[in-house]
C-alpha positions as CSV (number, residue, x, y, z in Angstrom):
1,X,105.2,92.3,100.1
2,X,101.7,94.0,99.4
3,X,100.7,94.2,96.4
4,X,98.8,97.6,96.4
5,X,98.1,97.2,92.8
6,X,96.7,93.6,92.5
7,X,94.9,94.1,95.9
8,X,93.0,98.1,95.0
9,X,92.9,97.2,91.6
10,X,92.3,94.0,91.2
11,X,95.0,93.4,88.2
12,X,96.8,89.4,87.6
13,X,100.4,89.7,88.0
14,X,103.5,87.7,87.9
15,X,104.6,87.3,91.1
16,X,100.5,85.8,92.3
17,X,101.4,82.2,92.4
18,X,104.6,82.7,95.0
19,X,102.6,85.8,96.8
20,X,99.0,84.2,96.8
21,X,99.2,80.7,95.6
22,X,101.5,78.7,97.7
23,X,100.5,77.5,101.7
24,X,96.5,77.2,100.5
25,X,94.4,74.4,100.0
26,X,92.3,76.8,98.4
27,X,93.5,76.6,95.2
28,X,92.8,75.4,91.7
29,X,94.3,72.6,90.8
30,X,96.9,73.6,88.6
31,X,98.8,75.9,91.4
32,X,98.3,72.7,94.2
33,X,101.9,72.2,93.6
34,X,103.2,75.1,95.0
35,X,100.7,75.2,97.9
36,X,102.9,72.2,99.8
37,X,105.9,71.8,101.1
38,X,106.5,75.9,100.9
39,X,110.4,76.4,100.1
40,X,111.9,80.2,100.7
41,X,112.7,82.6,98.1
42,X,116.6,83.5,99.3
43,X,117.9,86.4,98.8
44,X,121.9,86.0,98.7
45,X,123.7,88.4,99.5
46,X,126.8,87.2,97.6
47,X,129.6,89.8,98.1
48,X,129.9,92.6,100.8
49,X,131.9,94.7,98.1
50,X,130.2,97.7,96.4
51,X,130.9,100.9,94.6
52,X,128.7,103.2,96.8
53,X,128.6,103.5,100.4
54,X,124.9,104.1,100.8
55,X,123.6,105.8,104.0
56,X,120.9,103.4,104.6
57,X,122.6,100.0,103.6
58,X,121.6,96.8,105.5
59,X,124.5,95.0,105.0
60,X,126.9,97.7,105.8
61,X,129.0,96.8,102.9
62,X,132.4,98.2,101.8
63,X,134.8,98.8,99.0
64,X,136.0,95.3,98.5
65,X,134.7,92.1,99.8
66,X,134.9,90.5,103.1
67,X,137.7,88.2,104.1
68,X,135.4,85.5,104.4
69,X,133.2,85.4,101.4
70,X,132.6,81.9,100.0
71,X,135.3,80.5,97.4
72,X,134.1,80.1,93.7
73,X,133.7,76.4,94.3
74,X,131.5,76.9,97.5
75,X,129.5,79.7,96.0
76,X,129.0,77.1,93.0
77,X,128.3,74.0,95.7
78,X,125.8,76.5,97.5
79,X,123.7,77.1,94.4
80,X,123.6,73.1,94.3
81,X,122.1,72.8,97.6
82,X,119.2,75.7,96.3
83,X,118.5,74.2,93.0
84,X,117.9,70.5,94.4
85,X,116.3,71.7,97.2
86,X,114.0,73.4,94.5
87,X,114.1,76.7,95.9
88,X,111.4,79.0,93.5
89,X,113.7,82.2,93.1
90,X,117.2,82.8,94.2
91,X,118.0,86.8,94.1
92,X,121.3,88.0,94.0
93,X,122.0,91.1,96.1
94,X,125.4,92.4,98.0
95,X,126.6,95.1,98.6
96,X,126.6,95.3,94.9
97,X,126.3,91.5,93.2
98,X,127.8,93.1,89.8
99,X,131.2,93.4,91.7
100,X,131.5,89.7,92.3
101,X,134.5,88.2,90.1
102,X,131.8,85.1,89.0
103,X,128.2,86.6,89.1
104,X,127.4,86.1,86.0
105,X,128.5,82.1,86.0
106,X,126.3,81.7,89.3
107,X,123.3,83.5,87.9
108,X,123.6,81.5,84.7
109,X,123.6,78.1,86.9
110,X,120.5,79.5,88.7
111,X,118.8,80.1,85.3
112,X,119.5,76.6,83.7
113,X,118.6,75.0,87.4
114,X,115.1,75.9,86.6
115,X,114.9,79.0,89.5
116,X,114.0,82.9,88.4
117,X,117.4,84.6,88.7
118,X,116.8,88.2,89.9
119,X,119.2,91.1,90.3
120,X,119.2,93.9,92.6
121,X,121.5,96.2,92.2
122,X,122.4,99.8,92.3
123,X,122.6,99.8,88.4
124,X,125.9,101.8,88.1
125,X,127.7,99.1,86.6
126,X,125.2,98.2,84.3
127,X,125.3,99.1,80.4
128,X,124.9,98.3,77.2
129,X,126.8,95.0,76.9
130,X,126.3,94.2,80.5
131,X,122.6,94.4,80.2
132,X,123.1,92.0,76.8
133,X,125.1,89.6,78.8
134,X,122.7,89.5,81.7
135,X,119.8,89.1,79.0
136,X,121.5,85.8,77.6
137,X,122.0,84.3,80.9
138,X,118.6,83.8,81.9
139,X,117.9,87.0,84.1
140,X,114.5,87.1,85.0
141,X,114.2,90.9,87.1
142,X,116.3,93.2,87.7
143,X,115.6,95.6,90.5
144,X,117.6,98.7,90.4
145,X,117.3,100.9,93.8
146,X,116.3,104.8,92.9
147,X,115.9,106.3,97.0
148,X,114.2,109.9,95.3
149,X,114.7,112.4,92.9
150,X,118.2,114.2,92.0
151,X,119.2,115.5,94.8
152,X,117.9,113.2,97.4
153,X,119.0,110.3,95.7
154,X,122.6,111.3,95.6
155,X,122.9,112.4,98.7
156,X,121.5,108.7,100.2
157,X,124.2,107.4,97.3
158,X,126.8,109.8,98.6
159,X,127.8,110.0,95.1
160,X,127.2,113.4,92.9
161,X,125.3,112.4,89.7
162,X,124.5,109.1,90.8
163,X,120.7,109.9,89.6
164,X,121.4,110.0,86.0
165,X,123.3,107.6,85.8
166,X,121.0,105.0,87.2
167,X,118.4,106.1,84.8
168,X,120.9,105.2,81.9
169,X,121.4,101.9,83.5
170,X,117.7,101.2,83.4
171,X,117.1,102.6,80.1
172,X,120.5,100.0,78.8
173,X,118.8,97.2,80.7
174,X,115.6,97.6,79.0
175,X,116.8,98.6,76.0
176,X,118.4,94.8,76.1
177,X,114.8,93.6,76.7
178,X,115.3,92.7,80.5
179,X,112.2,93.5,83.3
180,X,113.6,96.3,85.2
181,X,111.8,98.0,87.7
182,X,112.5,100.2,91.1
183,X,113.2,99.7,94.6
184,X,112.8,102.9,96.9
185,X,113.0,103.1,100.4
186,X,110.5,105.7,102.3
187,X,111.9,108.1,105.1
188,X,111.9,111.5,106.0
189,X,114.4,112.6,103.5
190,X,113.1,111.5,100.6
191,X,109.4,110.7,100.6
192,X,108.2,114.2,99.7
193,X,110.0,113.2,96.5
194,X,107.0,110.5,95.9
195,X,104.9,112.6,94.1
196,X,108.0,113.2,91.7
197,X,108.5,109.5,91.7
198,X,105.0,108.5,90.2
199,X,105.6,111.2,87.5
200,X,108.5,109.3,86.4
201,X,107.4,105.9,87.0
202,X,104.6,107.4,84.5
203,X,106.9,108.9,82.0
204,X,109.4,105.7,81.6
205,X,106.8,103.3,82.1
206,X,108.7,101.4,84.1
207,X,106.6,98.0,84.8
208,X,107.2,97.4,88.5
209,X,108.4,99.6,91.7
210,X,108.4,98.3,95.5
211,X,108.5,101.2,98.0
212,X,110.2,99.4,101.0
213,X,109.6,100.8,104.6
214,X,113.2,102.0,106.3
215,X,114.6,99.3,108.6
216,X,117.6,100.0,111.3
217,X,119.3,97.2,110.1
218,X,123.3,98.0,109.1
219,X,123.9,101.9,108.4
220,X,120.3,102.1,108.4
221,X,120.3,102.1,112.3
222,X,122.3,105.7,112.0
223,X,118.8,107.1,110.2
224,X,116.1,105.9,113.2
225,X,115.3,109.7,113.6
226,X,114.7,109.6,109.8
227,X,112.0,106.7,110.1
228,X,108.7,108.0,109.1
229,X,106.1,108.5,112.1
230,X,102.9,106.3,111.7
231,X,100.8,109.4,110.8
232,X,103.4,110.4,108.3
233,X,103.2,106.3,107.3
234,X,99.9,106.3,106.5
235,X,100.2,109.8,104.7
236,X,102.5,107.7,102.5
237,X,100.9,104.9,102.1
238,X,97.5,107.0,100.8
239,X,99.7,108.8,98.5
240,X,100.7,105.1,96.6
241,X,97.0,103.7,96.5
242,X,95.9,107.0,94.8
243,X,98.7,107.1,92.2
244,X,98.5,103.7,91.9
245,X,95.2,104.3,91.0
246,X,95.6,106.7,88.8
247,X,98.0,104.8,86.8
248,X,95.5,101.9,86.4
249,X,93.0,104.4,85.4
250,X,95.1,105.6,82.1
251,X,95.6,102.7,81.1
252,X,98.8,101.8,82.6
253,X,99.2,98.9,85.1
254,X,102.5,99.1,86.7
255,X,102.8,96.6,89.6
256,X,102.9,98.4,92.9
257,X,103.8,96.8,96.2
258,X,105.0,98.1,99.5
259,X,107.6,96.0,101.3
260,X,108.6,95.3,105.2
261,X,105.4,96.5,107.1
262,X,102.8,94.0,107.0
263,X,100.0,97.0,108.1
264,X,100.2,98.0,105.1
265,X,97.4,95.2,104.0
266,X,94.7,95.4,106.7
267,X,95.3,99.3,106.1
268,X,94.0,98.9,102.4
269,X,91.5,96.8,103.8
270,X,89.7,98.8,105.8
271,X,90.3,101.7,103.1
272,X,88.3,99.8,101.0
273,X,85.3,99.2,103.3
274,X,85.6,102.8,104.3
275,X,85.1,103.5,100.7
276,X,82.2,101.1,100.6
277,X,83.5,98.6,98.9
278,X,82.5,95.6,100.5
279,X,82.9,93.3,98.3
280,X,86.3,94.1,96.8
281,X,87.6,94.0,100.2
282,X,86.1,90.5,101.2
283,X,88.2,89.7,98.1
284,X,91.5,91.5,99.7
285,X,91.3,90.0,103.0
286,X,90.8,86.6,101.6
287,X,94.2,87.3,99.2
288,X,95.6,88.4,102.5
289,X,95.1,85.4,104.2
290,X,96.1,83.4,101.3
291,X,99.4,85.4,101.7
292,X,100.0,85.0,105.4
293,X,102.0,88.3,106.6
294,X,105.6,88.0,107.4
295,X,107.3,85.2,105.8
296,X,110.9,85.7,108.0
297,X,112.3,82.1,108.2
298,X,109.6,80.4,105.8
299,X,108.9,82.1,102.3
300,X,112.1,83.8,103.0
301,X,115.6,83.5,103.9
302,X,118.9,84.9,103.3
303,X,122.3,83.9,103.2
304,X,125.4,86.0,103.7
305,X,128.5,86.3,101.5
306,X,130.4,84.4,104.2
307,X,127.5,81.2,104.1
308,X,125.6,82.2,107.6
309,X,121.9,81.8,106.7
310,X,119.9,84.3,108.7
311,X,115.4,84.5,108.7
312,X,115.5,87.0,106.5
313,X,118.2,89.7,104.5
314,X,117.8,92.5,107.3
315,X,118.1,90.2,110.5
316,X,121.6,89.9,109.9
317,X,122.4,89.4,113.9
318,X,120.3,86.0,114.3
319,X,122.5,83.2,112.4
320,X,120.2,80.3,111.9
321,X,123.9,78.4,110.5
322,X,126.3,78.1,108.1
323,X,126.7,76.4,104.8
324,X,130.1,75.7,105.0
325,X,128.8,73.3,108.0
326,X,125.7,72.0,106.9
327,X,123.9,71.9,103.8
328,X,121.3,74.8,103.2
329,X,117.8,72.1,103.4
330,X,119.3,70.9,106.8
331,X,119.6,74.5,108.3
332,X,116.1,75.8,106.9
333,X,114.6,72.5,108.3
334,X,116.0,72.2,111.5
335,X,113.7,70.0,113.9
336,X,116.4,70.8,117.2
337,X,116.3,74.2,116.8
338,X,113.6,75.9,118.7
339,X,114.2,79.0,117.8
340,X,113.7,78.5,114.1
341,X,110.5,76.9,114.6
342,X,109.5,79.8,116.7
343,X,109.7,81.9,113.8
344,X,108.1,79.2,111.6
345,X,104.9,79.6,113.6
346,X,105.8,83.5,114.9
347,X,102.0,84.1,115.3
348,X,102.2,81.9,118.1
349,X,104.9,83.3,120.1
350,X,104.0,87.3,119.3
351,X,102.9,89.1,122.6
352,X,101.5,92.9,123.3
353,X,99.2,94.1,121.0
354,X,100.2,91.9,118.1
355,X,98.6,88.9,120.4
356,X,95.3,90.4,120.4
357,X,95.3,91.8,117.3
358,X,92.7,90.5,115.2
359,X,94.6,90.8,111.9
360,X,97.5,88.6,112.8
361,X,96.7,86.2,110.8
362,X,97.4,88.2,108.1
363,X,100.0,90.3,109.3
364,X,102.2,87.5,110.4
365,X,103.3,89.7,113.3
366,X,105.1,91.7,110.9
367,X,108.8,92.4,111.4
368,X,110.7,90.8,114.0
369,X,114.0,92.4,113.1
370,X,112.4,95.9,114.2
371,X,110.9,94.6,117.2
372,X,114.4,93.2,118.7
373,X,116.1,96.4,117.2
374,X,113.4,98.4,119.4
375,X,113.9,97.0,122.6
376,X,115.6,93.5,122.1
377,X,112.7,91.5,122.6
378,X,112.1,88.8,119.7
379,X,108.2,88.7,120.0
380,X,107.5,92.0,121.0
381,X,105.2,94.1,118.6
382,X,107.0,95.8,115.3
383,X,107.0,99.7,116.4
384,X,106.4,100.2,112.7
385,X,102.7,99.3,113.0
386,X,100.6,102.4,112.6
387,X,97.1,101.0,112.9
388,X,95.6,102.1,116.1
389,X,94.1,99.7,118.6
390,X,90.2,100.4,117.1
391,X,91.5,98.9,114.1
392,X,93.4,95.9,115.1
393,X,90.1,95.1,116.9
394,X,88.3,95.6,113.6
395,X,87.6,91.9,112.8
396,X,86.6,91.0,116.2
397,X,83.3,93.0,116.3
398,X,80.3,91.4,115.2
């Protein structure tokens, strides 16, 4: 994630320590503790059942769950494994994770193990006394996907009406005193809805939105020709930092971040210095650095609904194992398994114009998942990356 906000305009936000504060010995003492022994933020993907059949869904999911999804006593023997491993933040996600006959008992045993509990959902299922109940248990986020305005949103929810309805569930959620915020994913068919976006984001003052960058992962690979060009990337990505801006200039500091294309941060970076702001963007390339780029099999993993844990939630092809096999710590720190400590150390292995790219540090290499998708080559460049080759070589010029 980049955090367009805290990195143009310099605002303190929740999420710092995990983006910032952990894998640096450059810290004060108080956030040392999370700067070792870095454990993954897993997303779990903990039913394949939903109530929409979304054009762009990763996980391909369907109307009831998968033959193979994890018992009630697995699920509950699973969520043992992340809380002693001490795993920061587990986030529920599906298909939709309201559907699954015992979310709110896992999230509740996530919430009393000491881990944030977050939510994403599609917010359809959510009202007032669901909101209550998910306020008691401990929820800490809840992050309801919103893919445009009216019309564009229902047609990527195939559902008529499906807009409204996912304002009301944000309005219940909030209304029960929960952080809500939105999750929109750029392409073609929606991103000339942005503009419209920012309006509302103003007008609810809603406190957080991610704007994820389309992968071909699941039904997403039927909308490749719907994947924005890099011109049209960076058209986008301008658009955010202004209204970003702009929010922070009345007055109202809603956290921004873009989400899947690493670019995005030497991109503000040298927006900044082409703005003449020298200093603030010393400050943003050390925060980049800090952060490290693509966290895919290190500050991030995901698990399926049937145990198979995979580098990250969209990589859904490369199984790293399965919990039913071996506990969760074993699989995530697997000495034998080359590949895994590959992607540990991906800035090692990355070939093409990633390798001599003089932001990789800070990219991480970006997203492998696209780059296999692309050509089926693991350490290939990401095809996403819209920053010409003057400014990879940015850095290396004296």
């Amino acid at each position: 994630m980049i955090g367009i906000s805290k990195l143009y305009c310099g605002t303190v936000e929740p999420s710092d320590v995990l983006r910032y504060g952990r894998n640096s010995r450059k810290l004060p003492s108080h956030l040392l503790q999370f700067s070792e022994d870095k454990k993954p933020v897993v997303v779990w993907n903990v039913t394949r059942a939903c109530n929409l059949v979304c054009r762009h869904c990763y996980a391909s999911a369907t109307p009831g769950p998968a033959p193979d999804e994890l018992s009630r006593a697995e699920a509950l023997g699973l969520l043992d494994q992340l809380l002693s491993y001490q795993v920061p933040v587990v986030l529920f996600s599906g298909g939709e994770p309201l559907m699954h006959p015992h979310i709110f008992e896992l999230m509740e045993k996530v919430a009393r193990g000491g881990a944030r509990v977050v939510l994403s959902t599609n917010g359809l299922l959510i009202d007032q006394a669901t909101a209550a109940r998910l306020k008691d248990l401990g929820l800490s986020y809840v992050g309801v996907s919103l893919d445009g305005l009216a019309e564009a949103h229902d047609r990527f929810r195939r559902l008529p009406g499906a807009f409204g309805r996912t304002l009301k569930a944000m309005e219940a959620a909030r209304a029960a005193g929960l952080k809500v915020g939105l999750r929109f994913t750029l392409s073609r068919d929606n991103v000339a809805d942005l503009p419209g976006i920012f309006d509302l984001i103003e007008k609810e003052a809603w406190p957080r939105i991610c704007f994820y960058h389309l992968v071909g992962s699941g039904r997403g690979e039927e909308m490749g020709s719907a994947a924005l060009s890099h011109q049209e990337t960076r058209q986008a990505v301008d658009l955010i930092i202004e209204r970003t801006q702009k929010l922070h200039q009345k007055g109202q500091p809603t956290e921004i971040l873009t989400v899947d294309n690493h670019a995005d941060g030497p991109y503000l970076y040298l927006k900044l210095k082409g703005e003449g702001r020298a200093g603030r963007a010393a400050q943003v390339l050390e925060l980049l650095r800090l952060n490290g780029g693509n966290s895919s099999a290190l500050g991030i993993g995901a698990i399926s609904w049937n145990g198979l844990v995979h580098p990250d939630q969209f990589w859904r092809g490369l199984v790293l194992g399965d919990v039913r096999r071996r506990p969760f710590p074993e699989i995530w720190n697997d000495p034998d398994n080359p590949l895994l400590q590959a992607l540990k150390h991906k800035k090692n292995h990355v070939t093409g114009r990633c390798r001599a790219c003089s932001f990789l540090d800070i990219c991480g290499g970006n997203l492998r998942a696209r780059a296999v998708a692309a050509g089926g080559d693991l350490w290939a460049p990401d095809p996403a990356c819209y920053l010409t080759d003057e400014e990879i070589a940015t850095l290396a010029v004296p």
